[in-house]
N, C-alpha and C positions, 0 to 999 in steps of 0.2 A: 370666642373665636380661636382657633386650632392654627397652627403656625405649621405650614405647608411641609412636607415632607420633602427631606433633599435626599441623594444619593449617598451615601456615604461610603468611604472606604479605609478601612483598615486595617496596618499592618500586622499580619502575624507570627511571620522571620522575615530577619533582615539579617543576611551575613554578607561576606563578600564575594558570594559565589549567584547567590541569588536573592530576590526574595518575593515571600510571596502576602500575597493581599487580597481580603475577600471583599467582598460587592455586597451590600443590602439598600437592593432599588427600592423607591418609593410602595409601601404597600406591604409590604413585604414583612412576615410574622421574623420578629426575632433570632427563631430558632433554625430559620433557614437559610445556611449561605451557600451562597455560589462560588466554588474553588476554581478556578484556573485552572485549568489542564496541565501538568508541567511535566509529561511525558508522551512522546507520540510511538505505534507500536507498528511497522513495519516487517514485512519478512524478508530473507534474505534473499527471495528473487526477483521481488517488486526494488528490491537496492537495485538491484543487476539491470532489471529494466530499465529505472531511470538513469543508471549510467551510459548504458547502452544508447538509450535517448539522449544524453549529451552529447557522447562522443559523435554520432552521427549527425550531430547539429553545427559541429564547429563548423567553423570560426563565430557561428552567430551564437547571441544565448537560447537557451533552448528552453523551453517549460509545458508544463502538466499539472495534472489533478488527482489526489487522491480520495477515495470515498470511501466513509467507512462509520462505523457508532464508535463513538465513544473513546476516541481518539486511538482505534486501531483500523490501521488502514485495509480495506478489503477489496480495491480497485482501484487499477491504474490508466489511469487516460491520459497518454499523452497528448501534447496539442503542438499545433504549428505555431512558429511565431510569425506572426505576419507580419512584423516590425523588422524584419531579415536582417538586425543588429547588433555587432559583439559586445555593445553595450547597456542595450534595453530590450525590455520582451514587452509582447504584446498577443492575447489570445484575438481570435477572430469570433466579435461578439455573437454572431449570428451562432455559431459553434457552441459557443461557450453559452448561449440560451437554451441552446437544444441538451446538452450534455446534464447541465442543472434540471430540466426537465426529468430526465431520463434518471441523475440520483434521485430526485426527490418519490418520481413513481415508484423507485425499488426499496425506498421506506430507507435510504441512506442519506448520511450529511457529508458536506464539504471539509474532512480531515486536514485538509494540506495541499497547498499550491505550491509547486515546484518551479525552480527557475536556474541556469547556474549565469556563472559569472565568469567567463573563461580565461581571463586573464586575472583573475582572483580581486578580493579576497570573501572568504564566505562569509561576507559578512551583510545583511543588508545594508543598499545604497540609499541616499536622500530619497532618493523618485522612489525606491522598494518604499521606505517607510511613507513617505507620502499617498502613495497609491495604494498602500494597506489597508481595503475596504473590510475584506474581512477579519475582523477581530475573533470570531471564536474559530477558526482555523490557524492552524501551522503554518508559518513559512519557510520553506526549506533552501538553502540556499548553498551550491556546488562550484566546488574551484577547484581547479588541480593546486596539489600539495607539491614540496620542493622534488619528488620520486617519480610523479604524473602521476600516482596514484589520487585517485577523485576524492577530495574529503567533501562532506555531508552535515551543513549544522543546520540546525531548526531553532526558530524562533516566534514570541507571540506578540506580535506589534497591534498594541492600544491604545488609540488617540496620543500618535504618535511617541506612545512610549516602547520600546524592544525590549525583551526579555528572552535570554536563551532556555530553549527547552529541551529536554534530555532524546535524542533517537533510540528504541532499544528495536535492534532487530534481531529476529529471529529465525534459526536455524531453519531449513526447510521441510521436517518433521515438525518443527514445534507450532504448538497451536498461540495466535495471538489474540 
């Protein structure tokens, strides 16, 4: 009798800045691991959009979707909040069914879910991490800085663990 295969994980770096840990699910041939995404790739006028999209939401929090392979984002969907609150966001599911439809038909995944936080800080909130269904997406999260200049962190919340992850954007010639 064969003793059940569990999930196991583990670590590969551990510093202080991050670390990273691979996944070998049940089934799964040795030589295969699943890395964690620890960089999302943006350009720099899908930045501008979703700033745009904040500042036109204040006072409430504002949020969106990005869609894209492989942790570079290729489409920006902003969304309403229908929670019309400076301190929670909430998509409208109806919306947020039809939109998922609509990446899935153009052969794209869910990159990154944006939301900001207007009175700061970028950091995910208890309710963020709680309500982080999706795990293999980014969460992005927006707060004005001491300048009002909008700062931008993303992060990969899994079974309630956070982990920051690097934004690189790019110039609007540059290919991501």
């Amino acid at each position: 009798m064969s003793t059940p295969k569990r999930e196991m994980r583990r670590v590969l770096k551990r510093s202080s800045e991050k670390t990273v840990v691979f996944v070998i699910l049940p089934g799964t041939p040795d030589w295969a691991i699943i890395l964690p995404r620890v960089k999302l790739y943006i350009t720099s006028k899908q930045r501008a959009e979703i700033v745009a999209h904040v500042q036109s939401g204040l006072p409430q929090e504002t949020c969106g979707l990005l869609w894209g392979r492989d942790g570079r984002a290729l489409v920006h969907r902003p969304a309403d909040n229908v929670a019309r609150s400076p301190t929670r966001y909430e998509m409208d599911p109806i919306w947020q069914v039809a939109v998922m439809h609509e990446m899935l038909a153009r052969g794209l995944e869910l990159v990154a879910i944006y939301h900001s936080h207007p009175e700061g800080p970028s950091v995910p909130s208890t309710t963020d991490v709680a309500r982080a269904y999706y795990p293999d997406s980014a969460y992005i999260v927006l707060s004005p800085g001491p300048d009002r200049e909008w700062t931008m962190k993303a992060y990969r919340i899994v079974e309630g663990q956070v982990s920051a992850i690097e934004i690189l954007v790019a110039g609007a010639g540059d290919a991501i």
